[in-house]
BALOBA-1460 file (C-alpha; in Angstrom, 3 decimals):
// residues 301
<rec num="1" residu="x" x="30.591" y="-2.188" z="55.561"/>
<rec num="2" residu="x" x="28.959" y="-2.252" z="52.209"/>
<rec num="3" residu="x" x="28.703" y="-6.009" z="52.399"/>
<rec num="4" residu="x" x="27.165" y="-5.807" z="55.739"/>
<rec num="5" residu="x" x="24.427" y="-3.627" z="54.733"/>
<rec num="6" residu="x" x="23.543" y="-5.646" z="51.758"/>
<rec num="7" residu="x" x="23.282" y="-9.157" z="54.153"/>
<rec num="8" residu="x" x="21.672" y="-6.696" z="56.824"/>
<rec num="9" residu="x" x="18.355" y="-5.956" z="53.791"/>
<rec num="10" residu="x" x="18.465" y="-9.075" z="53.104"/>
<rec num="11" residu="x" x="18.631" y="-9.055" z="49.095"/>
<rec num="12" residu="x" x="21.494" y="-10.558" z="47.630"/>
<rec num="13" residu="x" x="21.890" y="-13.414" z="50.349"/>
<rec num="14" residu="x" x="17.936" y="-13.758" z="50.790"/>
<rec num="15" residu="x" x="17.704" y="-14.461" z="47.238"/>
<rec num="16" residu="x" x="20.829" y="-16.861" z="46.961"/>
<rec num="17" residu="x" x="19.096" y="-18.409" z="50.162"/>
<rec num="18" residu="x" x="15.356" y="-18.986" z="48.365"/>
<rec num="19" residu="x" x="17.102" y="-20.334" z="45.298"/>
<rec num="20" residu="x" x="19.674" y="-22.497" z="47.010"/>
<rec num="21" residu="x" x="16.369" y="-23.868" z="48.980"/>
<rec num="22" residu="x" x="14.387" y="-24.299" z="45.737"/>
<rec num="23" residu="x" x="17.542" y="-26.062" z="44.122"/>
<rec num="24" residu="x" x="17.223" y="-28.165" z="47.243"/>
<rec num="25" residu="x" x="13.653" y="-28.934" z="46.993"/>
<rec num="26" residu="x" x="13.973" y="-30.166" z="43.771"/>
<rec num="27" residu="x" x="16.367" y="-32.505" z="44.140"/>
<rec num="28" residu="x" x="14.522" y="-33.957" z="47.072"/>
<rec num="29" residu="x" x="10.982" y="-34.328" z="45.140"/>
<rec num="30" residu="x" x="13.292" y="-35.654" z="42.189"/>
<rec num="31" residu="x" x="15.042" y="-38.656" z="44.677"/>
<rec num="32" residu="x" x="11.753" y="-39.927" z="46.250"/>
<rec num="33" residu="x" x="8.673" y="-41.875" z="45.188"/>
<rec num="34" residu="x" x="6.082" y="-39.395" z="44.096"/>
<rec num="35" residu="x" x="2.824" y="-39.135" z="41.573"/>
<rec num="36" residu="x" x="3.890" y="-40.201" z="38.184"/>
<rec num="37" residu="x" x="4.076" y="-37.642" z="35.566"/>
<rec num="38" residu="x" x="2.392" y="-39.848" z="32.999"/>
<rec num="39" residu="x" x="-0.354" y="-39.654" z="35.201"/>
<rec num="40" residu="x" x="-0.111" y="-36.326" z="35.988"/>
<rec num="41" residu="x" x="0.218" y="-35.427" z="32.536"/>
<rec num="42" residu="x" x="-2.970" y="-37.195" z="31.558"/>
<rec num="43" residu="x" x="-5.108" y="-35.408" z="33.771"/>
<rec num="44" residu="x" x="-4.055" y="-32.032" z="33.087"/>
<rec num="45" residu="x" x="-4.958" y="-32.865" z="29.341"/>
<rec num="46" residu="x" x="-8.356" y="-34.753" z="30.490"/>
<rec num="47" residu="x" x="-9.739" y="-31.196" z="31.483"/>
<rec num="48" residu="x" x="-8.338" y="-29.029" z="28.219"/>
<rec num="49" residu="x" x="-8.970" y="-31.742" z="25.905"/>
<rec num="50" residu="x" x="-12.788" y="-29.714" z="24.998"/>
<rec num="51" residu="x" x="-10.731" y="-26.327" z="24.106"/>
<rec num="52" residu="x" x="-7.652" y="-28.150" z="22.774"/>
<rec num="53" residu="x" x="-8.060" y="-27.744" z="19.345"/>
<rec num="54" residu="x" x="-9.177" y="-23.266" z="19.480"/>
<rec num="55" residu="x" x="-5.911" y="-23.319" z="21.495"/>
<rec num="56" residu="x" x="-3.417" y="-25.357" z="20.077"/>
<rec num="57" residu="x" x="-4.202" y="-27.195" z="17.137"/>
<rec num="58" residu="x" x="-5.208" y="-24.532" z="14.774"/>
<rec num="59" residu="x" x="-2.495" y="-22.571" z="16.653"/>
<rec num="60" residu="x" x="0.008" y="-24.902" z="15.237"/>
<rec num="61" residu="x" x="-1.487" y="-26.597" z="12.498"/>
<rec num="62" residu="x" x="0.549" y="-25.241" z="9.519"/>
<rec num="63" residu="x" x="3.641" y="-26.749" z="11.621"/>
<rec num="64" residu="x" x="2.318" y="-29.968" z="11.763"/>
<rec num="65" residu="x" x="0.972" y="-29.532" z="8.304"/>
<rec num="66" residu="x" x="4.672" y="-28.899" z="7.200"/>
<rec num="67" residu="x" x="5.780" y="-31.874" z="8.600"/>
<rec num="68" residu="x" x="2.891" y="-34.134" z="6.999"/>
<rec num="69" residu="x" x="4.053" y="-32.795" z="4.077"/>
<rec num="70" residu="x" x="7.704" y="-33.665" z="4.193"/>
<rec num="71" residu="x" x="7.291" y="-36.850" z="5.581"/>
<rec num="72" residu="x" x="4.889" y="-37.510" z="1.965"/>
<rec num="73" residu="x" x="2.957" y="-40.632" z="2.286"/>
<rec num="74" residu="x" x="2.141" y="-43.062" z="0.192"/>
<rec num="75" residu="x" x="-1.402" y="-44.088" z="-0.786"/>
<rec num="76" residu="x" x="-3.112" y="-46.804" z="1.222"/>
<rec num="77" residu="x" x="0.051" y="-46.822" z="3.573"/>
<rec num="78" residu="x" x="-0.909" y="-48.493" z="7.207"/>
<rec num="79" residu="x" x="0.088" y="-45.612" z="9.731"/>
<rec num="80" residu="x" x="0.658" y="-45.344" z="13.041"/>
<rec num="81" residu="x" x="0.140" y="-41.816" z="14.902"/>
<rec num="82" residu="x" x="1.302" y="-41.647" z="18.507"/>
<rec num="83" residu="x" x="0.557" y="-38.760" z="20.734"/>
<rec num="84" residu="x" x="-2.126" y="-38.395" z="18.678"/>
<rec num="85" residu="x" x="-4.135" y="-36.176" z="21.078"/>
<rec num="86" residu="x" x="-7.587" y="-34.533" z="19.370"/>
<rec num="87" residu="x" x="-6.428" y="-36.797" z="16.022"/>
<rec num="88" residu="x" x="-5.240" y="-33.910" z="13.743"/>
<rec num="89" residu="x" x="-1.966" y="-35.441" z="12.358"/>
<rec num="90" residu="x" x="-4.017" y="-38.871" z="12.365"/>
<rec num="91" residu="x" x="-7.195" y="-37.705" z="10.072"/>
<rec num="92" residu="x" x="-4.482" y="-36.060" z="8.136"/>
<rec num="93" residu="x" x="-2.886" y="-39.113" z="7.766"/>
<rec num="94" residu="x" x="-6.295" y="-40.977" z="6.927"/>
<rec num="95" residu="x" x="-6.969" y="-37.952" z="4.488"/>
<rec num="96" residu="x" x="-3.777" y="-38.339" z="2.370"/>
<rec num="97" residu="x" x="-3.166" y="-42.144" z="2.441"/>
<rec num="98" residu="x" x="-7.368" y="-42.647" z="1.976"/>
<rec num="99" residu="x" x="-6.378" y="-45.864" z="4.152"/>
<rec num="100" residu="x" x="-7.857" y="-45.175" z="8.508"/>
<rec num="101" residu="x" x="-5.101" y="-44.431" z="10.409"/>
<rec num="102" residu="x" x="-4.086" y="-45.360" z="14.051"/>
<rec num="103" residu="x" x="-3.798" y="-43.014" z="16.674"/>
<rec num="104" residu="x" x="-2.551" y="-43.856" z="19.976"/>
<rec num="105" residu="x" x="-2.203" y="-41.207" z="23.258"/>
<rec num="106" residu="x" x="-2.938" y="-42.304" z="27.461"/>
<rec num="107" residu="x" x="-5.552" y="-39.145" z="27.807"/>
<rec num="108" residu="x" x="-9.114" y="-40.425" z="27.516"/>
<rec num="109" residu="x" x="-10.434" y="-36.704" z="27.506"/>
<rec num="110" residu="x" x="-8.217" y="-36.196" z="23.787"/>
<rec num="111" residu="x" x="-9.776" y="-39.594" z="22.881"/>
<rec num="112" residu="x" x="-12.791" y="-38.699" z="23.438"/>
<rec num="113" residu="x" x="-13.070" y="-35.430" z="21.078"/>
<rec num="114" residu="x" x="-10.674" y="-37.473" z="18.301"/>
<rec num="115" residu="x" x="-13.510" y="-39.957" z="17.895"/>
<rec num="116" residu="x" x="-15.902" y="-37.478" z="17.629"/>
<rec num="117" residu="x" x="-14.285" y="-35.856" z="15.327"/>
<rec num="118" residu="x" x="-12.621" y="-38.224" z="13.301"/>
<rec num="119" residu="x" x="-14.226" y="-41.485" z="14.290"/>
<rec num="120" residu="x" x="-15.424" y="-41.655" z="10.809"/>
<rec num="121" residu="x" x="-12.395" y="-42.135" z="9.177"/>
<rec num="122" residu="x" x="-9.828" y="-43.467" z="12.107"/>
<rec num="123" residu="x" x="-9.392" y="-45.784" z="14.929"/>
<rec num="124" residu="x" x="-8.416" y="-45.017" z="18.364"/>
<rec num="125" residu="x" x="-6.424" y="-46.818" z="21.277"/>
<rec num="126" residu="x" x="-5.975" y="-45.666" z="24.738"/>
<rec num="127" residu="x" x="-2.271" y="-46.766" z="25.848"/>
<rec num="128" residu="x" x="0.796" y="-45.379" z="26.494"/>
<rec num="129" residu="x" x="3.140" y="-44.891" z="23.572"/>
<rec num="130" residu="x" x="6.093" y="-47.070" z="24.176"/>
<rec num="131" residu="x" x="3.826" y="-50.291" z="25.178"/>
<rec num="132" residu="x" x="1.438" y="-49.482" z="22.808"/>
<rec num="133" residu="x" x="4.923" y="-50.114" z="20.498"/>
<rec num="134" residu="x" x="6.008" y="-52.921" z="22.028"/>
<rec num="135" residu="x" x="2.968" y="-55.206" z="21.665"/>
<rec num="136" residu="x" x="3.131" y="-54.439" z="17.784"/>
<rec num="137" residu="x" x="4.823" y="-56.925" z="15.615"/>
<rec num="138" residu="x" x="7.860" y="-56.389" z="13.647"/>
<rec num="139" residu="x" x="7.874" y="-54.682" z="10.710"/>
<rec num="140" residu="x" x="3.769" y="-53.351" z="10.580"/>
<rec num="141" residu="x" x="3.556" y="-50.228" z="9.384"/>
<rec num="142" residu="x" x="4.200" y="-47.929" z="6.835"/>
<rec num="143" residu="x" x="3.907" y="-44.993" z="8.529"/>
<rec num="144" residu="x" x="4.665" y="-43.547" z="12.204"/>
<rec num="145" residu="x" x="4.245" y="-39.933" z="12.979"/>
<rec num="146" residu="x" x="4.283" y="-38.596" z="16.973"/>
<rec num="147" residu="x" x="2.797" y="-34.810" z="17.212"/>
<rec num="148" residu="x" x="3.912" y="-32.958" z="19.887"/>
<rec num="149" residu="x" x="4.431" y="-35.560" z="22.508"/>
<rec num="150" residu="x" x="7.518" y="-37.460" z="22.293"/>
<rec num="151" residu="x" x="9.014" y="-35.319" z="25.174"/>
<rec num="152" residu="x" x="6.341" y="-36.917" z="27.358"/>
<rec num="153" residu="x" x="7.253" y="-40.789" z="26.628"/>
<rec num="154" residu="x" x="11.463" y="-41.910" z="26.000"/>
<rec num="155" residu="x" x="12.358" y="-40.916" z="22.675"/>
<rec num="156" residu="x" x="15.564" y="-43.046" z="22.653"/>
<rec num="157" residu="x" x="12.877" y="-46.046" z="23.742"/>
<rec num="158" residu="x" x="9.894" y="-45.132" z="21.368"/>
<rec num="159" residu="x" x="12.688" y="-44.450" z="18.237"/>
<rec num="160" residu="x" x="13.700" y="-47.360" z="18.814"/>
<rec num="161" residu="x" x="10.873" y="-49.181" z="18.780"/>
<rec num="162" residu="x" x="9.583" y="-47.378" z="15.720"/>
<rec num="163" residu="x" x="12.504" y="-48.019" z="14.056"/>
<rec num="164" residu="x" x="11.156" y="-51.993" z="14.620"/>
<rec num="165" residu="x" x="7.817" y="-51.852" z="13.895"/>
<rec num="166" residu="x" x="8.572" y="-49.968" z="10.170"/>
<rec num="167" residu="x" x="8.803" y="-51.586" z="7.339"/>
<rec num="168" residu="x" x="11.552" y="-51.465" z="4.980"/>
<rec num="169" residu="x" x="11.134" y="-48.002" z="3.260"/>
<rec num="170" residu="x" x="8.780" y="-47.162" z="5.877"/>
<rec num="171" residu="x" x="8.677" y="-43.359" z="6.839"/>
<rec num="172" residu="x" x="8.671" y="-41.639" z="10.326"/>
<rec num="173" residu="x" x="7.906" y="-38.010" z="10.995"/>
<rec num="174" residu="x" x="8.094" y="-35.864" z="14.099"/>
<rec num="175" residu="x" x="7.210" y="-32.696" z="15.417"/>
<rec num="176" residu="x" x="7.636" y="-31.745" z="19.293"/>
<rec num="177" residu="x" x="8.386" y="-28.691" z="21.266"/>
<rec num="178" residu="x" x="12.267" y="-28.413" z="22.437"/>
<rec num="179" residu="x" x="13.675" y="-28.442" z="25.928"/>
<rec num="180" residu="x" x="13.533" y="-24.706" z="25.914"/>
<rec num="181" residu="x" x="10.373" y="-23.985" z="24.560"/>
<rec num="182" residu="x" x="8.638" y="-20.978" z="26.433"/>
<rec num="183" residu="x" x="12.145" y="-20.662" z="28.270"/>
<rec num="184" residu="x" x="11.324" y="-17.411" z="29.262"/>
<rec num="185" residu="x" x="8.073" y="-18.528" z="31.144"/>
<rec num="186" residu="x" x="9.694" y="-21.665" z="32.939"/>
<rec num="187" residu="x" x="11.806" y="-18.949" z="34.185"/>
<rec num="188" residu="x" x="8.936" y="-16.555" z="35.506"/>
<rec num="189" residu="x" x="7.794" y="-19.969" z="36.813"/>
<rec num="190" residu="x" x="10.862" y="-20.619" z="39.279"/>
<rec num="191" residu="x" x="11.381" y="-17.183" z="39.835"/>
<rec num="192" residu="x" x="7.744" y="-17.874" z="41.880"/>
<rec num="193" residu="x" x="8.522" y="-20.909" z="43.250"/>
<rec num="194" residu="x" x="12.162" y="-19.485" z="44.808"/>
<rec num="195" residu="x" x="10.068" y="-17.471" z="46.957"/>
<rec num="196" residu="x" x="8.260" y="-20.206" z="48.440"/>
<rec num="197" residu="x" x="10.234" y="-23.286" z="47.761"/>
<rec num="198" residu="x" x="7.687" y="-25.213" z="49.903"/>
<rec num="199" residu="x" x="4.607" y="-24.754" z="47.749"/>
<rec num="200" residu="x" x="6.024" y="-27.141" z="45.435"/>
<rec num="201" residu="x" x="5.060" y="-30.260" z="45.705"/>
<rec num="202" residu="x" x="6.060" y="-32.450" z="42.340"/>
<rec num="203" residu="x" x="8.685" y="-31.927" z="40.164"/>
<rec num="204" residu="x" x="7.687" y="-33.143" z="36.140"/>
<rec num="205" residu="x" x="10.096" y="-35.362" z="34.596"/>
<rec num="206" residu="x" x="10.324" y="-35.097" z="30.991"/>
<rec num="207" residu="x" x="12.732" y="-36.019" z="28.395"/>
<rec num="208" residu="x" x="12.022" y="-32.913" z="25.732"/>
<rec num="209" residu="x" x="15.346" y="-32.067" z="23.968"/>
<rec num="210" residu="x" x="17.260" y="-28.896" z="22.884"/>
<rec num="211" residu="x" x="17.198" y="-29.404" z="19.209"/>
<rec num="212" residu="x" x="16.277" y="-31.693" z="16.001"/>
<rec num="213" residu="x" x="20.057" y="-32.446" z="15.975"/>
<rec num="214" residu="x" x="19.742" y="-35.027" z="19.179"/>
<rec num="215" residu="x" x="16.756" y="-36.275" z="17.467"/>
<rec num="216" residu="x" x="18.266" y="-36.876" z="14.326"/>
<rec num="217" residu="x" x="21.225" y="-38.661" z="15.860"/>
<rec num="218" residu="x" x="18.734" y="-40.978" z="18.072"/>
<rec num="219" residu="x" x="16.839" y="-41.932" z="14.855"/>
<rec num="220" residu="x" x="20.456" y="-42.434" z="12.853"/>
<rec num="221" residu="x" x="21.663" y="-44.624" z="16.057"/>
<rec num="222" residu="x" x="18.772" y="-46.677" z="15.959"/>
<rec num="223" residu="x" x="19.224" y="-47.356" z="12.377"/>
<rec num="224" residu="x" x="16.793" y="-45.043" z="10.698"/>
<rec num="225" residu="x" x="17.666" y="-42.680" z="7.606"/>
<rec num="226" residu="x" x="16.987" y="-38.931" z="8.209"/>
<rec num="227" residu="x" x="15.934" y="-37.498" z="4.918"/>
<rec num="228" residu="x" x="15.316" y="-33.591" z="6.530"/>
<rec num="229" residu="x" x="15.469" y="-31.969" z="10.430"/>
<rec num="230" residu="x" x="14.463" y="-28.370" z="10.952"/>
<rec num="231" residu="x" x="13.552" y="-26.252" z="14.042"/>
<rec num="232" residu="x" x="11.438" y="-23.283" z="14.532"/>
<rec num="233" residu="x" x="9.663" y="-20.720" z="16.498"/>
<rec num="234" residu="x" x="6.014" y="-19.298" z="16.985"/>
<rec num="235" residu="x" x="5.733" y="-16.441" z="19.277"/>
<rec num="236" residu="x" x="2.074" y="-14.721" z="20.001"/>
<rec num="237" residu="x" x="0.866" y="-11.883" z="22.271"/>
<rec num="238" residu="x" x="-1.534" y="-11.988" z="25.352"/>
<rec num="239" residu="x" x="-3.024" y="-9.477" z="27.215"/>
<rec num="240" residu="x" x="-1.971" y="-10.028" z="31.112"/>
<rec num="241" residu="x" x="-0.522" y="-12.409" z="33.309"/>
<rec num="242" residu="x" x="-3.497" y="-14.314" z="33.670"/>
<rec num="243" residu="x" x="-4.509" y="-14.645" z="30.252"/>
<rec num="244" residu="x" x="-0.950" y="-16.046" z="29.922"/>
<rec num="245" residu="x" x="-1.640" y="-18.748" z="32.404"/>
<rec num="246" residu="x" x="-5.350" y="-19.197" z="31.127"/>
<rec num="247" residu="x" x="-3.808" y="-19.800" z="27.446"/>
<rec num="248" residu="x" x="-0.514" y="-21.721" z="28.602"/>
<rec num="249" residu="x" x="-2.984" y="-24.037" z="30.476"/>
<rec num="250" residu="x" x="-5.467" y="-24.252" z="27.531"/>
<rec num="251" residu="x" x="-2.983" y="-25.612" z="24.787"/>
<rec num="252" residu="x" x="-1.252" y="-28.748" z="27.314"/>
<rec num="253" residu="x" x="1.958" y="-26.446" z="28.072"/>
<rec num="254" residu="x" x="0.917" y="-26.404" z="31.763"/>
<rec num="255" residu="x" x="-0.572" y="-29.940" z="31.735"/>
<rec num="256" residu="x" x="0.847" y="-31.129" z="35.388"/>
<rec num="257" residu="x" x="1.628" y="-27.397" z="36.520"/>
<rec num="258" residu="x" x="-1.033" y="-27.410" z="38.800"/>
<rec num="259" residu="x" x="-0.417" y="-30.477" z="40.557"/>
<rec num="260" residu="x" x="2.965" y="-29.386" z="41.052"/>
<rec num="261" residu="x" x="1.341" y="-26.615" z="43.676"/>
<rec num="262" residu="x" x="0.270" y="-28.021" z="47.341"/>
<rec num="263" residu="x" x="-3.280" y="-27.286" z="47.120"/>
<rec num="264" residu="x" x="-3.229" y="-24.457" z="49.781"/>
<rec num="265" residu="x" x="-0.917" y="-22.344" z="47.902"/>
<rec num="266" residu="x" x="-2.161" y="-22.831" z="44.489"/>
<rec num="267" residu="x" x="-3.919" y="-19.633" z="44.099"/>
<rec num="268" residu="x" x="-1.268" y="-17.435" z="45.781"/>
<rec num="269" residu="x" x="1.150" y="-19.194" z="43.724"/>
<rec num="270" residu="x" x="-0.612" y="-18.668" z="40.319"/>
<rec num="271" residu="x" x="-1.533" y="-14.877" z="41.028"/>
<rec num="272" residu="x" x="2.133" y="-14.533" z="41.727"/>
<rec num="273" residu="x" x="3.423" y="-16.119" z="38.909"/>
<rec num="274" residu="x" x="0.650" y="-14.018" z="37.065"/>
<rec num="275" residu="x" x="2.315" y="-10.666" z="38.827"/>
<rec num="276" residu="x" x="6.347" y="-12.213" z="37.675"/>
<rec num="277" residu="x" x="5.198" y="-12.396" z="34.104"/>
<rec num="278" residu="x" x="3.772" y="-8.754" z="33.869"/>
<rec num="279" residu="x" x="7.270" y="-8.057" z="35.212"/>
<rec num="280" residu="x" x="9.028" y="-9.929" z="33.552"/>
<rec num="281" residu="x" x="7.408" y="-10.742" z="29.890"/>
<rec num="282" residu="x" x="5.558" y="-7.787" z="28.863"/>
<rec num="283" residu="x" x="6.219" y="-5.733" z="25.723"/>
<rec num="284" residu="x" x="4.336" y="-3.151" z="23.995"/>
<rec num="285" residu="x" x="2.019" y="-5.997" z="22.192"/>
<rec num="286" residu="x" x="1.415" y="-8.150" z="25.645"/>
<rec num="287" residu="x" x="3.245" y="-10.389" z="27.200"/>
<rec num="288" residu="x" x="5.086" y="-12.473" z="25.057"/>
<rec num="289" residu="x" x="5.006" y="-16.400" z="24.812"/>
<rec num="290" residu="x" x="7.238" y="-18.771" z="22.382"/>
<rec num="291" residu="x" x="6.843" y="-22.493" z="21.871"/>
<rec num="292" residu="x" x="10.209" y="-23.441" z="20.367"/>
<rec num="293" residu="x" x="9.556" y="-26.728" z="18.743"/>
<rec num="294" residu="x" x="11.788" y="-29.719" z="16.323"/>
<rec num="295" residu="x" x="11.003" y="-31.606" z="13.672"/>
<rec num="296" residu="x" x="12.335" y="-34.727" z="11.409"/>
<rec num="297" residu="x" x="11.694" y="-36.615" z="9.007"/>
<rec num="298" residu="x" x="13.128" y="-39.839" z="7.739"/>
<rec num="299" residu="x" x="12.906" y="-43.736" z="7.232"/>
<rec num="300" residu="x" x="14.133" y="-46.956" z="7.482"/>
<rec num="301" residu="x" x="16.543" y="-48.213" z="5.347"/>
């Protein structure tokens, strides 16, 4: 009897229903041809790229600060910044080596504010990480940093390829968020789409992982030294719901999310999701948001 009434409301098998038809969903917009995420990617960081910097970059420049730091480098080395974005880590780099540095990211829209900012001191290519890699010679740099981007490209391809284009004693550092950064949000996030599993519309594939440890085995596999991993947290406080979804989309962490949404449903979905994190996320300071993120530092041998 007691089971009967629960299937007769319809809560426990409604919602192993909308989740079993989410599960579903994604698996079919994961098996066929759809927009690529590179692409996707890109655009969503084409329209932050003006507020970038107020919303991430200061937000997280001690971390990539830290890493600069670590990774030490030499004066006049030649570097080589990938996912360079605005071109923080890469005037940094200029800065401390008082050689230009190279920074490399697909978004035109980040390019565009790194040159005006830092055109003075660095140079800037548009290309995609990995090729950008493969067209370099052997051995042809000192220096290769990637700032909060590798989950976007193939680490175990783009390691290895910086592993090749270092030179002997050449140093690499890295900073990215982990596979579970703002866990707690991607959760609010299916929580929305399991009530409408057709709203979604693209499913991101990216390769961010759980912890410096798999990094720091990647760069050891592909033949690199690890001289220091370390992982961290930075947790902050917004006001509402939508002030959490106006920042997350600000600093790149949504960059994609909204082409993910059939166009008809976006707003319902995003005032939803808005109403799921109140719920869900609030505390006594706002709701709460935490970018998880890795680091390492090493060379080549």
């Amino acid at each position: 009897m007691l089971m009967a009434a629960m299937s007769d409301t319809g809560r426990p098998s409604s919602l192993r229903r909308r989740w079993v038809a989410l599960g579903l969903r994604v698996a079919s917009l994961a098996l066929r041809p759809s927009l690529q995420t590179d692409d996707l990617v890109s655009a969503g960081y084409n329209h932050i790229a003006d507020g970038y910097d107020d919303a991430w970059t200061d937000h997280m420049r001690h971390l990539s600060v830290e890493m600069l730091d670590r990774l030490s480098p030499s004066a006049q080395a030649e570097c080589l910044d990938l996912t360079c974005g605005t071109g923080f880590v890469t005037a940094e780099l200029s800065r401390r080596t008082g050689r230009r540095a190279l920074g490399v990211d697909r978004s035109a829209g980040m390019l565009d504010v790194a040159r005006c900012k830092h055109g003075a001191s660095c140079d800037f290519v548009q290309a995609d990480v990995l090729e950008f890699l493969r067209s370099r010679p052997s051995a042809s740099a000192d220096v290769v940093t990637c700032g909060w981007g590798l989950g976007y490209s193939r680490p175990w391809a783009v390691v290895g390829q910086i592993a090749r284009v270092l030179r002997r004693g050449g140093r690499v550092g890295i900073i990215d968020n982990t596979l579970f950064s703002l866990a707690g949000v991607l959760w609010c996030s299916l929580a929305t789409f399991a009530e409408r599993p057709e709203a979604l519309q693209h499913v991101m594939k990216v390769r961010f992982l759980p912890s410096s440890l798999p990094l720091a085995t990647i760069l050891r596999l592909r033949g690199l030294a690890v001289d220091r991993r370390w992982d961290g947290a930075k947790t902050y406080h917004v006001a509402d719901g939508r002030a959490a979804i106006a920042r997350l989309t600000a600093t790149g962490a949504a960059a994609g999310f909204e082409s993910a949404v059939a166009p008809e449903s976006r707003q319902a979905i995003f005032d939803r999701f808005a109403e799921i994190l109140e719920t869900r996320r609030r505390t006594e300071r706002g709701i709460l948001i935490t970018h998880r993120y890795l680091a390492v530092v090493g060379h080549r041998r």
